[in-house]
Each structure stands twice: as C-alpha cells, then as structure tokens.
C-alpha positions as CSV (number, residue, x, y, z in Angstrom):
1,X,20.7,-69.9,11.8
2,X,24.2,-69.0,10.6
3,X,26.9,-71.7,10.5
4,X,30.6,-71.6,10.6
5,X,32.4,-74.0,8.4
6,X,36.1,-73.9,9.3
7,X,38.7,-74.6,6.8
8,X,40.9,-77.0,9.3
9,X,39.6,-79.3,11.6
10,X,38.8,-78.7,15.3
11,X,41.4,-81.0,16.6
12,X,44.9,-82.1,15.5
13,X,43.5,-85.6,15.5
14,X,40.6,-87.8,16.5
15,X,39.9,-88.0,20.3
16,X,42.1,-85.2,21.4
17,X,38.4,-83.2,22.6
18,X,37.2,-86.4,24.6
19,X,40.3,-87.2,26.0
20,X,40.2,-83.5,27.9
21,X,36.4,-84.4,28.6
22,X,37.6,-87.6,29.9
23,X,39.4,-85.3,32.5
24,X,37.7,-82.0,33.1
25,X,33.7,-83.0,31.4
26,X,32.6,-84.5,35.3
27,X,30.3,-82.3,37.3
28,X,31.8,-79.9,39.2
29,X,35.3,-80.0,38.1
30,X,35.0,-76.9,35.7
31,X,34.4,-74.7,39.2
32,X,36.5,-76.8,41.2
33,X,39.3,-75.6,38.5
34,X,37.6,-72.3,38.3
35,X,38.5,-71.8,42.3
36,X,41.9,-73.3,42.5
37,X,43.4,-70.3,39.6
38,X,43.1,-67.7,42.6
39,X,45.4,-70.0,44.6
40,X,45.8,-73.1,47.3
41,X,42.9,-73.8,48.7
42,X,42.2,-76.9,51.2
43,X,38.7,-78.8,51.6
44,X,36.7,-77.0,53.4
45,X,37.1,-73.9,51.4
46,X,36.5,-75.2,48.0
47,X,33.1,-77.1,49.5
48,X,32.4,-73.9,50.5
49,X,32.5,-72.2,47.2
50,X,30.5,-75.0,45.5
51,X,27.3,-74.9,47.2
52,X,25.5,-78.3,47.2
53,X,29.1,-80.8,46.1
54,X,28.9,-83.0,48.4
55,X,32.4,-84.1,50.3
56,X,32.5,-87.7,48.9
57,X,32.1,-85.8,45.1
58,X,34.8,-83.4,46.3
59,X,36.9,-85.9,47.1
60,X,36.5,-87.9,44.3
61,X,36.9,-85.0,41.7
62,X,40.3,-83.8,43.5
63,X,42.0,-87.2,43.4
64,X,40.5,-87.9,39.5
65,X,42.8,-84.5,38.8
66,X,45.6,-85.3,41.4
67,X,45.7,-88.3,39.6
68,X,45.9,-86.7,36.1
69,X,48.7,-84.2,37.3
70,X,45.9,-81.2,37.1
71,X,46.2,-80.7,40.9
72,X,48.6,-81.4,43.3
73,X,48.0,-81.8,47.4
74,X,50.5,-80.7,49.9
75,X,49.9,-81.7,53.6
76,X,51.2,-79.8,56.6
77,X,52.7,-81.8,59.3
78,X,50.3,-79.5,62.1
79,X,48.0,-80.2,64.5
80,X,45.5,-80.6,63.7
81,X,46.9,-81.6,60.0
82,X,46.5,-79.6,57.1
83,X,45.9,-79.9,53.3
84,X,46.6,-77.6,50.2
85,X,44.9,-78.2,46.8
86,X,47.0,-76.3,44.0
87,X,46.8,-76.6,40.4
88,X,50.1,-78.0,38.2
89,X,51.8,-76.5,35.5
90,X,49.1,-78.6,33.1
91,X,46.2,-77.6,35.5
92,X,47.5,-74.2,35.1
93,X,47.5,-74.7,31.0
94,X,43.7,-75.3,31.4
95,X,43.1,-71.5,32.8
96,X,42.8,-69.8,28.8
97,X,40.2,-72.6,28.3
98,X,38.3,-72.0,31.2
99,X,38.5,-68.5,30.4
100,X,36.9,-68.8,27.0
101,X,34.0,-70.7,28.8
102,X,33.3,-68.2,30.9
103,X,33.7,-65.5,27.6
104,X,31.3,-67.9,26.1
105,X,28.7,-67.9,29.3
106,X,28.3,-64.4,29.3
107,X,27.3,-64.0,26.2
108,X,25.0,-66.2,26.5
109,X,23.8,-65.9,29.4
110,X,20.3,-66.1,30.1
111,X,18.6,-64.5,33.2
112,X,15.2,-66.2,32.4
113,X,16.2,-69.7,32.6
C-alpha cells in the first residue's frame, strides 16, 4: 500500500477538522447539504429525498445547521404556512468540499458492497 506523506500539515492548526465534524460529521447532514445546493427546499421535500430520515432527525439536523449559520429558514405568512430551507453564504462555502466527497465516492465506489 502506497502512502502519501505531505510536506505541510493537513490543518492550519489542531481541531480545525473536528470542529467541521462537529458541524457537518452527523448522519444525514452531508445529503441534507447535498440537496439544499440546487436550491430552497421546505420539509417535506428534503424528507423526500432522504429515504428512511425520519422527521424528528430532520428536524433536528436543520436547526443544528440553522443554528451554526449553514442554513437559514424563511417562513411564508400563507395559509396554510410555509417554510424555506436555504443554505448561507458559509453553507454555500461547504459546496467544493462536498464536491470532493462525492469525487472521492466515485472512485471508490463499490457495486459489490
């Protein structure tokens, strides 16, 4: 097995890589991000598009990242009332990251697991 030493280290300084865990390293929040870079979406959709979240983990996950600043939630004064979930400018910094995980996941990919 080949390894990779690197000349700098990984992070600027201790506990930058668990603080982002911290934030993003919870089940489902990776997708949950993953859905919100096409656009608002409210409840209902985004349980839609992670098959088996349940809506208290839903709900927990969006007000963990509305509470980091990752997301933001707009509500429509309608009837009956209405709810956005968007991502912030620093939710919107976590897109290249995401990105690279998904670079990473298809090349390693594996059908047969």
């Amino acid at each position: 097995m080949k390894t990779t030493t690197l000349s700098q280290p990984l992070e600027p300084r201790i506990g930058c890589i668990a603080s982002a865990m911290e934030i993003i390293g919870s089940k489902w929040t990776a997708l949950l991000l993953r859905d919100l870079t096409t656009g608002p979406k409210r409840f209902g959709e985004l349980e839609k598009s992670l098959k088996g979240i349940s809506p208290r983990t839903l709900s927990q996950r969006l007000d963990d990242l509305e509470e980091h600043g990752i997301v933001t939630k707009q509500m429509f004064a309608e009837a009956p009332p209405r709810c956005e979930y968007s991502l912030t400018k620093k939710g919107e910094d976590l897109v290249p990251i995401l990105k690279q995980m998904a670079v990473w996941g298809e090349k390693y990919y594996d059908t047969s697991v």
